[in-house]
N, C-alpha and C positions, 0 to 999 in steps of 0.2 A: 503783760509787759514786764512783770517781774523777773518772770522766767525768761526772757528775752534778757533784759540785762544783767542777768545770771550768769545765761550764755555766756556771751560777750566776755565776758571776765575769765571764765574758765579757762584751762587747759583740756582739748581731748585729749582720755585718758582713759587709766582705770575707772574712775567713777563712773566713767559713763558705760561702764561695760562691751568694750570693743569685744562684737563677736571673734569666736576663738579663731573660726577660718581665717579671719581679716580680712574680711570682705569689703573692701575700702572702692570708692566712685570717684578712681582716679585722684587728681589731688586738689577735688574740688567736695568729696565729702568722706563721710565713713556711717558706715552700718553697727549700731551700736542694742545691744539690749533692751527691750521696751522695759522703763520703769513706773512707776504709778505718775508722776508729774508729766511725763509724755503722753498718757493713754487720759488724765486729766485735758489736755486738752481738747482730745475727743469728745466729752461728756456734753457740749452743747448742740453736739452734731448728731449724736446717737439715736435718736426717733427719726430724724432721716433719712437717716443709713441705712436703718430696720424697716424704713418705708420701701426704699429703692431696692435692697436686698431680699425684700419677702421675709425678711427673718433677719435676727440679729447677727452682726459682722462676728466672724470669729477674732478674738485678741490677737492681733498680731506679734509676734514674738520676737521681732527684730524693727526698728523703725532708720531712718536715713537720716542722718544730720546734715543737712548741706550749706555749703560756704562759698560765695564767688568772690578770691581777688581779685582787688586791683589789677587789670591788665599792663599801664604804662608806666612807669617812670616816675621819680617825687620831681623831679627836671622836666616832665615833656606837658603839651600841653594837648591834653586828653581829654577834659571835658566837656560834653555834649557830644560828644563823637558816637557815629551809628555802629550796628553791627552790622558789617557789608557784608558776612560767609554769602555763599550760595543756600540754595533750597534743596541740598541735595545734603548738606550738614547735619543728618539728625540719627534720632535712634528711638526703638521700642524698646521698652524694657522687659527683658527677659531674656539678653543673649541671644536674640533671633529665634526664639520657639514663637509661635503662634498655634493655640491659645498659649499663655504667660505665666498660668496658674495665680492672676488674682484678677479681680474684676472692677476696684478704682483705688483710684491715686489719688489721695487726701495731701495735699499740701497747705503745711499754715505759715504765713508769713510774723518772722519776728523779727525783720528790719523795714525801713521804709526805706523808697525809694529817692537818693538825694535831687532836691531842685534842678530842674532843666535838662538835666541827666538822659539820655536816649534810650542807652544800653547801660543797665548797671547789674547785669549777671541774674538777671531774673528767668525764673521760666519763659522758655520762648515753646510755642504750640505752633501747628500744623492744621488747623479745620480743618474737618470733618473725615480726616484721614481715618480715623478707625474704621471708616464706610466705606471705603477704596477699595472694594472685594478685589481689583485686578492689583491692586498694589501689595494689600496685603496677603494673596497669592506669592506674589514676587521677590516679597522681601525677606523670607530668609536666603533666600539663594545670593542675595547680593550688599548681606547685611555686613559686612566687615569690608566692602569693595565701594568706596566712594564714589568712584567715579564711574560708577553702574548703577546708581542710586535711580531712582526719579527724580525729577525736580520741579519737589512741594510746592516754590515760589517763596516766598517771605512769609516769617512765620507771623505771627499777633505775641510783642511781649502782654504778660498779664500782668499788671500792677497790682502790687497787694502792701497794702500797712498793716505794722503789726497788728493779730487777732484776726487779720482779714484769711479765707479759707479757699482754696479754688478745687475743686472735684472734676477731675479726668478719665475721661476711661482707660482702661488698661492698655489698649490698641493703639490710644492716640501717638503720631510722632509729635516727638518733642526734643530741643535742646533747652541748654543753659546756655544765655546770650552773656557776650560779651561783657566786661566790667567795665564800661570806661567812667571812672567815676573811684574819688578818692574813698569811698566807702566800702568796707564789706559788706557784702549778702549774706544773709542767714535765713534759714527755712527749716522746717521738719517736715517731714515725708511720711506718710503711710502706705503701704500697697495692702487692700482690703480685698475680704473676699468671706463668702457667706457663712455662718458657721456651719453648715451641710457638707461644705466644703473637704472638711476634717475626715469624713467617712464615706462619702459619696463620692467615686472617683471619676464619675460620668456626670460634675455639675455643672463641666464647661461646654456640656454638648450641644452643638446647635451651632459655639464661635467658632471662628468667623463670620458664618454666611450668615450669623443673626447675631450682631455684636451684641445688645440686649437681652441673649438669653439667660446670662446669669444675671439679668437682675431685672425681673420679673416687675419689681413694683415700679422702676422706673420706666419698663415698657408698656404697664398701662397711662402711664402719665401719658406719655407721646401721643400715643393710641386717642386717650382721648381729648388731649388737643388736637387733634387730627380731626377727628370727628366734629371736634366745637369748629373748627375752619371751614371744614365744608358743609356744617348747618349753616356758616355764615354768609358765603357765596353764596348757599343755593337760594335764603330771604333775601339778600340785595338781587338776583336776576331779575330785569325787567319782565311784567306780565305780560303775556300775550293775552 
């Protein structure tokens, strides 16, 4: 929370080491240099990262700073107001390549969300969209063409307070919902990916058709609650 209101106070800027390209996320964030207080707040997460990953994440060298204003007016009256877009609103990240070249989206929340508030620029998700083999087929063909899109339906905003942590896959559609709400959103961003990653140019092989291939330990997790579910069914069937 410190570093949250650190934030807040700051200017982006040099300190924060805006990479050289400027590879800025529109004008709702900027991509800025991993520092040791950024990768600090990875350190709670790092055994389960190296669980999911089979091995430990490589350092990412660039992290996302993200910001949602304010959508309305200091005059209009905008609070509690939804985000009505369509389902057809959103985007993978990686400029329409599939695979992305990382395998998950670490995001940490360092604002909370204001009271009653609907939309107040938070991650907005897609379920279970990375698993859409026919979509994610489709989508780069019609990733910069709206109105060619599929349509997702309504996404699920995630609510997160500061320290709170949400883990996505690389695949997932996802936007940033609307702000309606006098507050800014702040977030930091990771795109992770294995440290194999670095030398191994075949570690995505398998994505799509196996969105769980690059991350081996989180596809025995599934694997074997899969298997706990159907030891479960099969002792509740009645005996014959």
């Amino acid at each position: 929370e410190g570093f949250s209101a650190g934030l807040e106070r700051r200017e982006i800027g040099k300190e924060f080491g805006i990479t050289p390209s400027g590879d800025k996320e529109g004008p709702q964030g900027v991509r800025v240099q991993t520092r040791k207080e950024f990768l600090d707040l990875l350190t709670p997460l790092w055994p389960l990262l190296t669980e999911l990953f089979g091995e430990e994440p490589e350092i990412p060298k660039v992290v996302q700073l993200a910001f949602g204003m304010p959508e309305g007016s200091l005059e209009a009256d905008f609070e509690g107001r939804p985000d009505l877009r369509p389902g057809t609103e959103y985007h993978i990240d990686g400029r329409g390549r599939i695979p992305n070249d990382f395998a998950l989206l670490v995001g940490i929340a360092l604002s909370a969300p204001p009271p009653q508030s609907k939309s107040w620029g938070a991650l907005a998700v897609f379920p279970r969209s990375h698993r859409n083999q026919e979509f994610l087929k489709a989508y780069p063909t019609f990733n910069g063409l709206v109105a060619e899109r599929k349509d997702l339906g309504m996404p699920v905003h995630v609510e997160l307070h500061p320290g709170d942590v949400v883990l996505a896959h690389s695949l997932l559609a996802h936007r940033r919902a609307e702000n309606w709400s006098e507050a800014v959103r702040y977030q930091v961003y990771f795109r992770l990916r294995p440290k194999r990653a670095s030398k191994d140019k075949a570690w995505q092989a398998g994505v799509p058709a196996d969105p769980f291939a690059a991350l081996p330990g989180l596809k025995r997790r599934l694997n074997s609650e899969t298997a706990n579910e159907a030891a479960i069914d099969s002792s509740e069937e009645p005996k014959k």
